[in-house]
C-alpha positions, 0 to 999 in steps of 0.5 A: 225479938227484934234484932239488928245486926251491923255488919252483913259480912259472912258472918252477919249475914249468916246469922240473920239468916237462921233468926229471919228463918226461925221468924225473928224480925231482922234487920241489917245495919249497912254503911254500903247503900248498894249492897244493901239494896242488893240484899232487900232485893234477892234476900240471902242465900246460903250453902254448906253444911246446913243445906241450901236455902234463902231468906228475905232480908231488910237491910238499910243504911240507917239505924232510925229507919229501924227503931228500937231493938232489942238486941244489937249484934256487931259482926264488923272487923274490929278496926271498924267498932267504934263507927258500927256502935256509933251507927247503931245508936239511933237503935239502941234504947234502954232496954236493948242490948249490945253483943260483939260477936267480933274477932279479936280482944277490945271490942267490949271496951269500945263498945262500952265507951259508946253506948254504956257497959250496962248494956254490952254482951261479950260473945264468941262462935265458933260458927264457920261462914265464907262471903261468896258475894254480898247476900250469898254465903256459904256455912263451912261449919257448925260451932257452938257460940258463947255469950256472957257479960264482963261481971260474970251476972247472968241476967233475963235478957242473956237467958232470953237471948239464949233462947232465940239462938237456940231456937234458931238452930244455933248451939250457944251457952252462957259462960260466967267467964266470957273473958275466957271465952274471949281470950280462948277464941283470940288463941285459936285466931292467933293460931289459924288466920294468919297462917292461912292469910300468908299460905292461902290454904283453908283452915283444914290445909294448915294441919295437913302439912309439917311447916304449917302445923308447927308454925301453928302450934309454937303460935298457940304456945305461946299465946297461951304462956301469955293468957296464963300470965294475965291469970285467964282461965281457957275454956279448954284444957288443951289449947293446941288440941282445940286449934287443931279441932277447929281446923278440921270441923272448918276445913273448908273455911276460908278464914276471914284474914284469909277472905280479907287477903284475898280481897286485898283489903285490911285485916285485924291482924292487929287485934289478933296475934298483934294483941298477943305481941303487945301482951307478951312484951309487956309480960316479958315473955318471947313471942317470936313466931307471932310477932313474925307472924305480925310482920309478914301479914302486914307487910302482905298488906302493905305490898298489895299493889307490888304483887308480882304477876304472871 
């Protein structure tokens, strides 16, 4: 199978990884011309929980050097999906299919808009993964990834794409209810990341502390008073149980909110637990923890350049 994915990120990069190991053709979609000359070079390499171990890559700025694929997967920040599905188009043909593996709620709709519903696969993974540099990751946890399409049709192409997950090492199932899936991912992100954005803690840290694991709960709660107002059926019967799972399985993750504070660069806070803070005013429901939540990781952005130094 031929495969691209856009955005070698964290996760990008570690899931071309597992395909370029288990002999899929592989290519990285780039919009930085230097790192991705960088990874044609020394090929990726990751450390963590699967071991240490290095592929080669090919990576490239544009899509028609590629050809047609035949499953695209976007792995960029949500603000950026429009312009990664635009990027991609040259390589997107009839038959190949879309699959958003992204953060936040929306991306379906984006993608959709650009290269046709038909085409488009929601995905969610609870797979861990930390950016040390352009080409070098490190897998902080193994999780299972869900795929499925938004009319709940499983499909050839989901089963084959399955199929290549799978032999690759990667635990992935087909759900009925991806939107499920979605909103059910969106709460553990609403939960986690921007916690960990303001603390800078990894997930691990944010149950290990009074503040922090309360904050995280009353966060869950009421997202999910939300997703059960909109009649969305979670995956999982205890929310609250699940987030906190999560933050043990990834302990040593830094979250990708936290990765992007870090770098100083933009988060999706508002495709996160701003998703949260439209929904619930729009239902009526309070949601004063995300919404402050909201508050403080956009101003940590907007204030970048008036940090206090030591």
């Amino acid at each position: 199978m031929k495969i691209v994915i856009v955005g070698p990120g964290a996760m990008g990069s570690l899931l071309g990884s597992f395909f370029s190991k288990s002999k899929e053709e592989v290519w990285l979609l780039d919009k930085n011309n230097d790192r991705a000359s960088r990874i044609n070079a020394g090929g990726i390499s990751i450390e963590g929980v699967s071991g240490e171990w290095q592929v080669k890559a090919r990576s490239t700025v544009n899509a028609k050097e590629i050809g047609e694929a035949d499953l695209v997967i976007i792995c960029v920040k949500s603000y950026d999906t429009r312009e990664a599905a635009l990027a991609a188009k040259p390589a997107i043909g009839a038959k190949t299919r879309v699959l958003t593996l992204q953060n936040g709620i929306g991306n379906v709709e984006v993608i959709s808009e650009v290269v046709g519903a038909e085409k488009v696969i929601g995905g969610v993974t609870n797979l861990g993964a930390t950016l040390i540099e352009p080409g070098k990751v490190r897998h902080a946890g193994k999780g299972e990834t869900i795929i499925g399409r938004i009319d709940g049709k499983i499909t050839a192409e989901l089963r084959s794409i399955r199929e290549v997950f799978i032999k690759s090492g990667l635990e992935t199932r087909i759900s009925k209810d991806i939107k499920g899936a979605l909103w059910s991912k969106l709460i553990i992100n609403a939960g986690i990341n921007a916690l960990t954005a303001i603390t800078r803690l990894n997930n691990g840290r944010l149950v290990e502390f009074d503040g922090t694991r309360k904050i995280l709960r009353e966060a869950v709660a009421e997202a999910t008073k939300v997703a059960k107002r909109k009649r969305i059926k979670l995956i999982y019967d205890d929310p609250l149980a699940k987030v906190e799972a999560v933050c043990e399985a990834t302990a040593a993750n830094v979250s990708s909110m936290l990765a992007d504070v870090l770098r100083k660069k933009r988060t999706e806070i508002d495709y996160i637990n701003g998703v949260v803070v439209r929904q619930g005013q729009e239902l009526g429901i309070p949601v004063p923890i995300n919404s402050v939540l909201v508050d403080l990781v956009r101003t940590i952005e907007a204030s970048y350049s008036r940090e206090v130094k030591r």
